[in-house]
C-alpha positions in Angstrom: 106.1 47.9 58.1 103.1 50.0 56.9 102.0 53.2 58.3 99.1 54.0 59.8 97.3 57.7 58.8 96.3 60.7 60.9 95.4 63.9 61.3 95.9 67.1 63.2 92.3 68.5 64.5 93.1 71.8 65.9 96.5 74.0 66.5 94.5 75.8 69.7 97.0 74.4 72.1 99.6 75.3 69.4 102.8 74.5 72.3 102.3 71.0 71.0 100.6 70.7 67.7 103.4 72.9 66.0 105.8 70.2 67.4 104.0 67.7 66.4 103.6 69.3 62.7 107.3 70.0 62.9 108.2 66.4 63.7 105.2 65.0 61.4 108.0 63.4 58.6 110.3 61.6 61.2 107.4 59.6 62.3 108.1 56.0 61.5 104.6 54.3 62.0 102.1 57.0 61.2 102.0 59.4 58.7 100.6 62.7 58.4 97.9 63.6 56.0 95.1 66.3 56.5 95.0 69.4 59.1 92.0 71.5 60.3 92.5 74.5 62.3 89.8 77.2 63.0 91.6 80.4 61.5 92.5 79.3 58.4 95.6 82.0 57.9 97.5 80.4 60.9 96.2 77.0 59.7 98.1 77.9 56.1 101.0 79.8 58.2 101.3 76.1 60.2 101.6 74.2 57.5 103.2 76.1 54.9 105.7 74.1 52.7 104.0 70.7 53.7 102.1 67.8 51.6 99.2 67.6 53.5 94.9 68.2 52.9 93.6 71.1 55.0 90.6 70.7 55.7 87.4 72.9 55.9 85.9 71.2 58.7 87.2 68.6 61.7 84.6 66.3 60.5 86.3 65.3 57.3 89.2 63.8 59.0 86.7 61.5 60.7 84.6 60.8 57.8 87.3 59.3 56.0 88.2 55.5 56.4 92.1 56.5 54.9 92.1 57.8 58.6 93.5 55.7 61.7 94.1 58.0 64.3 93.1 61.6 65.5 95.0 64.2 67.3 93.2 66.8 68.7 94.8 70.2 69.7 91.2 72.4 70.1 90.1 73.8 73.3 88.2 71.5 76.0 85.1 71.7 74.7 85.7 71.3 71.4 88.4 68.3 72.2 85.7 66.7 73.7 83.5 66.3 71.2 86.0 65.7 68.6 87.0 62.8 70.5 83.9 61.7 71.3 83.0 61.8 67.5 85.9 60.2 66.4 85.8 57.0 68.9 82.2 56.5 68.2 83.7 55.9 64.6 86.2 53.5 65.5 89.1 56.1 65.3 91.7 56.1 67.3 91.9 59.4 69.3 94.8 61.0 71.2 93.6 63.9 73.3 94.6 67.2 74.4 94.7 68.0 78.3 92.4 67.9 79.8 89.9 65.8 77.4 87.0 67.4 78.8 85.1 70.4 81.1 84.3 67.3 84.1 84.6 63.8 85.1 81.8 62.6 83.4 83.3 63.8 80.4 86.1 62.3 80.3 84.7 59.0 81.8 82.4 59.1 78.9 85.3 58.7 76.3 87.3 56.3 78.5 84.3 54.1 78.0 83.7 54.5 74.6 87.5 53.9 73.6 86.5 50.6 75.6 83.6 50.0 73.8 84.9 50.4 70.3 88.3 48.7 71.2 90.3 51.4 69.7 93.3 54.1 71.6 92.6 56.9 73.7 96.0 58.6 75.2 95.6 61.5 77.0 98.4 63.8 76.6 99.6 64.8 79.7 101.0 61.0 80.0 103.3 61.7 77.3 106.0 62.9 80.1 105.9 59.1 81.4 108.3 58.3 77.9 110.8 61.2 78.4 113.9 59.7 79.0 114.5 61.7 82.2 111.2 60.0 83.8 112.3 56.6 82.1 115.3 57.2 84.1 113.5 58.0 87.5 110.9 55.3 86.8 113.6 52.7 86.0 115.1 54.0 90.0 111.9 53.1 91.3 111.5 49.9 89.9 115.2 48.8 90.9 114.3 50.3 94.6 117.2 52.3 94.5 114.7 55.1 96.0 112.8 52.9 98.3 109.0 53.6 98.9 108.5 56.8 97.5 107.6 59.7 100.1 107.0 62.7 97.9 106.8 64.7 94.7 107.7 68.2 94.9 107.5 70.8 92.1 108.1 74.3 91.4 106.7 76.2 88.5 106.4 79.3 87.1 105.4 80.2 83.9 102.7 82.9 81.9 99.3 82.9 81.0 99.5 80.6 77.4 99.8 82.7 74.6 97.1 82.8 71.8 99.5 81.8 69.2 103.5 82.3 68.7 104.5 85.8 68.8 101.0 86.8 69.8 99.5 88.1 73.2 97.7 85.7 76.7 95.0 88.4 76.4 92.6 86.5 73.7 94.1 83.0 74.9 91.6 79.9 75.1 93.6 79.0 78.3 92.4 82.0 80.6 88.6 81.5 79.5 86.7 79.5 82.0 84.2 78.5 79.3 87.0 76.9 77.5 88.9 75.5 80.2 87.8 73.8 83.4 91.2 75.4 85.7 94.0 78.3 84.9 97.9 78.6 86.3 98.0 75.5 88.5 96.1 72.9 86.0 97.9 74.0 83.4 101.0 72.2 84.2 99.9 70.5 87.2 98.0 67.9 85.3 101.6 66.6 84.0 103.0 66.1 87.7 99.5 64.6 88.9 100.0 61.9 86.0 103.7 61.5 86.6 103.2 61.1 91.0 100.3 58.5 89.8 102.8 56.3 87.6 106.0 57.1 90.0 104.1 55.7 92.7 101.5 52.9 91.3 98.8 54.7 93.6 95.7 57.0 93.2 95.1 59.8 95.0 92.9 59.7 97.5 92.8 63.4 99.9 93.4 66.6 97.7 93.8 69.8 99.6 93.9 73.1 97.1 94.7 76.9 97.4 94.3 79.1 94.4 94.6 82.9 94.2 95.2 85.9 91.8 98.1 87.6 92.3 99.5 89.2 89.3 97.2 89.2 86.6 94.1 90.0 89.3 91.5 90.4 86.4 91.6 86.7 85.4 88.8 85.0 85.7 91.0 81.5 86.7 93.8 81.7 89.0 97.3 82.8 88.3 98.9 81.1 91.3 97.9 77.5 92.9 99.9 75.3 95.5 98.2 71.3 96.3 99.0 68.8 98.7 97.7 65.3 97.0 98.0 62.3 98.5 98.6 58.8 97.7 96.5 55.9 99.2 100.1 54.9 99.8 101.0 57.8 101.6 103.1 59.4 99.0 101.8 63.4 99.1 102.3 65.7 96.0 103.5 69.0 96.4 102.8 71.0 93.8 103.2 75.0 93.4 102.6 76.3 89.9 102.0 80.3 88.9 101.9 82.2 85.8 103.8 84.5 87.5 107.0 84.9 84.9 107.6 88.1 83.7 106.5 88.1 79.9 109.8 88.3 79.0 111.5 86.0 81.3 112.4 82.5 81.3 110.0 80.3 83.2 111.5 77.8 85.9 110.6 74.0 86.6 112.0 72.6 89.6 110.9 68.9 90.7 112.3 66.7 93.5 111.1 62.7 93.8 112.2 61.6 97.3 111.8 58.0 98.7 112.7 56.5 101.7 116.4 55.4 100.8 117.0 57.9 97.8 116.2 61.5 95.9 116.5 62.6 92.3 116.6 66.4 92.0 115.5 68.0 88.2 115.7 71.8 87.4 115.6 73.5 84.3 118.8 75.5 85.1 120.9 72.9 85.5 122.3 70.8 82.4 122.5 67.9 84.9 120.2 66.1 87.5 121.4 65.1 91.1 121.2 61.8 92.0 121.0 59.8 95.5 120.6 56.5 96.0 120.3 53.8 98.7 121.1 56.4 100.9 124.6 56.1 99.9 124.9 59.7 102.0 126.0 62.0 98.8 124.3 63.8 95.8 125.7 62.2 92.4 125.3 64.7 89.6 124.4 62.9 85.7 123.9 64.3 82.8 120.3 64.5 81.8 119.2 61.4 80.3 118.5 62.4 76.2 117.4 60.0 73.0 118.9 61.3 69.8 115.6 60.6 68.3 112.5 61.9 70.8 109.3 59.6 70.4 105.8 61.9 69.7 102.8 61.2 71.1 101.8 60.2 67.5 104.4 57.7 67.1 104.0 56.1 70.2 100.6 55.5 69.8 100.8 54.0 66.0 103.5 51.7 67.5 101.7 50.4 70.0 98.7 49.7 67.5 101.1 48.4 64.5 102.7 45.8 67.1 99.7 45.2 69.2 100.6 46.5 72.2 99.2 48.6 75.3 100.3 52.5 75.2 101.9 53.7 78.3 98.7 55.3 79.2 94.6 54.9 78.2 91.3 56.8 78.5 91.1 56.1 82.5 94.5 57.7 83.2 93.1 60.8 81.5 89.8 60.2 84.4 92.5 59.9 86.9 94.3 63.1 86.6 91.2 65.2 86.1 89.3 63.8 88.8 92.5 65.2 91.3 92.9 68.5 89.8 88.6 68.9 89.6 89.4 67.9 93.7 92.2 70.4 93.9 89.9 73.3 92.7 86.5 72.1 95.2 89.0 72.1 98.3 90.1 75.6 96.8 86.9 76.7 96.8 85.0 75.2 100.1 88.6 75.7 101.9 88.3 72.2 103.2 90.3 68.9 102.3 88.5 66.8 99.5 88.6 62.6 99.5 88.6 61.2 96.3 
């Protein structure tokens, strides 16, 4: 089977384009060939050792046909015109989170990846193929859970870093004109997506709370809690910080619970707890692992190789921004906001 060709435009969000570098050559359907990044030290630092064309400027990669799909790692603004660039040449494009500043953004490229019949996967849908959420989705789907009730999650974490090693200070995350939300979007947006696809239902109330707490000269918050809910009735509780000590380890706790059953994931445990059909005990599995992880990348040049639908498009993407854009009006007018 051949492969198709891509490239890597921007290392901004650099938590997942150095993965995605890292894991370039075990990539089956697509293969790697050119790499911009704005600082062209990290961008030789990144890809040091590697056969692949840096380029000078993001618009190369788009300007040449020997290119299939895009991946963009920049911040917001830049992503979205990157993307928007890119599908208006027929390029497939696979997003950072979140694709753009507001709604209209984002429902700007869903409809031009619509338009041009090519890919757009947003990013933060790349959870929905971790074998963990494969696992829980498979529950759901065998109604081992029964109608789902809630999706609770715990996070804390740190202001993004500006590179690895380096400092939050000068990070693209914590500047509003680079990013439409701080601590709680930052991770949020993952758990949004996930509740949406656990639960085959849109949100339709958001109610938002967002304050500084530790790092009190941010100009986005540090700590967020939300209470989203389902037209089904299924409410997201979600409670995410940058409050972790710089050098402590950050904590992810999440808890799916449906009528009849539960499945209980936190990062200290090396195993998940399980209930189903309210059998009336926990059941505690190892977590579910693939020897061979899929990227974002792969799954998308799969899916276009073999003609098939990715696990996500454009309109997810205009989905999950359109609740955490919610989350941070109620935040602001301290009232609930329907979607």
């Amino acid at each position: 089977m051949s492969r198709l060709r891509w490239a890597l435009l921007g290392l901004d969000h650099h938590y997942s384009a150095l993965n995605q570098l890292r894991r370039a050559e075990t990539n089956r359907s697509a293969k790697l060939v050119s790499v911009w990044h704005s600082d062209s030290a990290r961008l030789q630092e990144a890809t040091q050792g590697m056969s692949v064309e840096l380029l000078s400027d993001w618009r190369q990669a788009i300007d040449d046909p020997n290119v299939d799909i895009i991946l963009s790692m920049s911040p917001t603004p830049l992503n979205y015109e990157i993307v928007k660039t890119a599908l208006q040449e027929g390029k497939h494009a696979i997003s950072v989170k979140p694709g753009a500043m507001d709604l209209a953004g984002v429902q700007e490229l869903a409809d031009l990846a619509d338009k041009h019949g090519v890919v757009l996967f947003p990013c933060e849908s790349l959870i929905r193929l971790s074998p963990v959420n494969q696992y829980i989705k498979n529950l759901v789907e065998d109604g081992k859970l029964g109608r789902i009730l809630s999706v609770s999650q715990i996070v804390h974490s740190r202001p993004p870093m500006d590179w690895p090693g380096g400092t939050s200070d000068y990070s693209w995350w914590i500047d509003p004109q680079l990013a439409p939300g701080g601590g709680w979007m930052d991770h949020s947006i993952y758990t949004v997506d996930l509740t949406r696809w656990l639960t085959g239902s849109e949100f339709v109330k958001v109610t938002g709370y967002t304050t500084n707490i530790t790092y009190k000269d941010l100009q986005l918050e540090d700590y967020g809690v939300g209470i989203l809910e389902t037209a089904t009735g299924a409410v997201a509780n979600l409670e995410v910080t940058w409050h972790a000590a710089p050098k402590s380890p950050g904590r992810n706790s999440i808890q799916v619970l449906g009528e009849t059953g539960s499945v209980v994931i936190d990062n200290l445990l090396s195993k998940m707890a399980v209930s189903e059909n309210a059998d009336g005990k926990w059941s505690f599995i190892d977590m579910p692992q693939t020897d061979r992880p899929i990227t974002v990348v792969e799954h998308v040049a799969h899916c276009i190789l073999n003609d098939k639908q990715p696990i996500a498009s454009g309109y997810d993407q205009v989905k999950n921004l359109a609740a955490c854009l919610a989350f941070y009006e109620s935040a602001k007018t301290e009232r609930a906001v329907r979607l």
